[in-house]
N, C-alpha and C positions, 0 to 999 in steps of 0.2 A: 367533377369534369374529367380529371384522371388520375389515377394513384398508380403506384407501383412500388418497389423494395424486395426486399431478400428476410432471412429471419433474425440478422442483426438490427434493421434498419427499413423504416418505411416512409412514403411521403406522399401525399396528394394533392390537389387543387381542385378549391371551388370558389366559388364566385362570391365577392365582397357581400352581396346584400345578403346570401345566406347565412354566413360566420355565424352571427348571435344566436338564430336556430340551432345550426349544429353543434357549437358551441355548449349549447342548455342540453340538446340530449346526449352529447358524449358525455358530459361529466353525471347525470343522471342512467347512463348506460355502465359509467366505471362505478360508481356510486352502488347497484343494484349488483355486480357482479363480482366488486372486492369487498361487501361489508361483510364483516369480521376479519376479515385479514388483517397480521399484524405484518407490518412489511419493517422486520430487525436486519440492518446489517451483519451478515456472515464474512470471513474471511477462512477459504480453505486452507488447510497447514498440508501441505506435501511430506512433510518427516520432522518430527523431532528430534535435534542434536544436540551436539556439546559444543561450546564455541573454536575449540581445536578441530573440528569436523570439516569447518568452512577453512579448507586451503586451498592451496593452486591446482590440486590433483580434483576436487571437486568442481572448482568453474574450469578448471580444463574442460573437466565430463558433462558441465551442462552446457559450451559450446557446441557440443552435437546435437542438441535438439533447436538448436535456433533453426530459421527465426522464432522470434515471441512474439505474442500479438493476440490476437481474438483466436478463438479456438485452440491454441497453444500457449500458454499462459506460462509467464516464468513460473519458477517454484518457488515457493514458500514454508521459511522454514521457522520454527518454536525453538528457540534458548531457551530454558529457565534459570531462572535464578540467578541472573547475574548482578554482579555491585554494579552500581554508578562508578565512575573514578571523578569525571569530568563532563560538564551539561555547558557548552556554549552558543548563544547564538551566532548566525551568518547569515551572508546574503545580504542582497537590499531590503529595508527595513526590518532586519531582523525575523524576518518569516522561516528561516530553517536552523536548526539543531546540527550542532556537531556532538559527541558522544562518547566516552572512552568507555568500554566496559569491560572488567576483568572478570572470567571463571579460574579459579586456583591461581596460578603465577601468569597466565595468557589473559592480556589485554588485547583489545582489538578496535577500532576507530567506529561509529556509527553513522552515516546521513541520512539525516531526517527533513526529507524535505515537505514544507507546510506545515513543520509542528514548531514552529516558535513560541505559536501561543500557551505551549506545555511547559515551556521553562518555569513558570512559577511553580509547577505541579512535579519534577524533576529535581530533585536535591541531590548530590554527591554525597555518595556512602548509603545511600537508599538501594535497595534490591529490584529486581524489575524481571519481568517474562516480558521478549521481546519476539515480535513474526517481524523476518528480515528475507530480502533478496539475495542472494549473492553475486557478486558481479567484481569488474576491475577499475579502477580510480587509475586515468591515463593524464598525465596533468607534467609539465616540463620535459618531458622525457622520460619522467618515470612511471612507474606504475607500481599499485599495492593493489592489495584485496580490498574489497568496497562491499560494507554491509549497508543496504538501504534500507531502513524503517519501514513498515506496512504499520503497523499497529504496535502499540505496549500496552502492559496490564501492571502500573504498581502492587506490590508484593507489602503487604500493612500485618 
C-alpha cells in the first residue's frame, strides 16, 4: 500500500489479509538470492596500538570527528597481548565486565558492557587481544580515560 526509507532504513504497509502471501515469497525471494552466503560477523580495526597510545592527547583528537553514529563510526582499535590483572563483574545482574589490563608496567581499566557471560572464559594472568573504543569515564566529578570492549580474542 506504501513503503518508503532511505539506505539505512526501510518500511512499508500492507493489508493484514496479504501478510502470509508476502510473507512466503519474501523469504523464498531472500532464500533464492542469499544461498551461499555465509553472513560472519566482521569488526573493522581503525589502527593497531600499544596500550600507552590511548591517552588524553588521543581522545582529545578523536573529539574532532564527533559526532559518532551511522556513517561516522567511533574508531576502533587492536591491543595485543595484554595480561589480565582483574575480570569483575557489574551492573544489574551481573551483565558487564570491569577489567584491569596491564602492557609492561601501564595498567588500564576496561568496560565491557554485555560481556558478563565471558567471565567464566576470563581468568586473571590470561593474555588477551582486545578491539576497544576510546573514550572518557565522567562519574562524581571526575573523569579518567575509558576503554570499552568491542570484542576480545583469548591468546592459548
Amino acid at each position: 500500500m506504501r513503503y518508503g526509507g532511505h539506505s539505512a532504513a526501510a518500511g512499508f504497509t500492507i493489508k493484514a489479509a496479504e501478510f502470509f502471501e508476502f510473507k512466503e515469497k519474501f523469504i523464498g525471494f531472500a532464500q533464492n538470492k542469499l544461498a551461499g552466503v555465509q553472513f560472519l560477523p566482521r569488526i573493522y580495526v581503525d589502527a593497531e596500538v600499544k596500550l600507552e597510545q590511548i591517552n588524553w592527547r588521543l581522545v582529545e583528537a578523536l573529539a574532532d570527528f564527533e559526532p559518532f553514529g551511522q556513517g561516522n563510526h567511533k574508531p576502533k582499535f587492536l591491543i595485543s597481548g595484554l595480561t589480565l590483572m582483574s575480570v569483575e563483574t557489574v551492573g544489574l545482574e551481573s551483565k558487564h565486565l570491569r577489567l584491569m589490563v596491564q602492557e609492561g608496567s601501564l595498567q588500564r581499566k576496561v568496560i565491557c558492557f554485555g560481556f558478563g557471560e565471558a567471565n567464566d572464559l576470563l581468568a586473571p594472568g590470561g593474555k588477551v587481544d582486545l578491539v576497544c573504543e576510546a573514550g572518557v569515564n565522567e562519574w562524581n566529578g571526575k573523569k579518567e580515560l575509558q576503554l570499552s570492549l568491542v570484542d576480545y580474542r583469548k591468546i592459548v
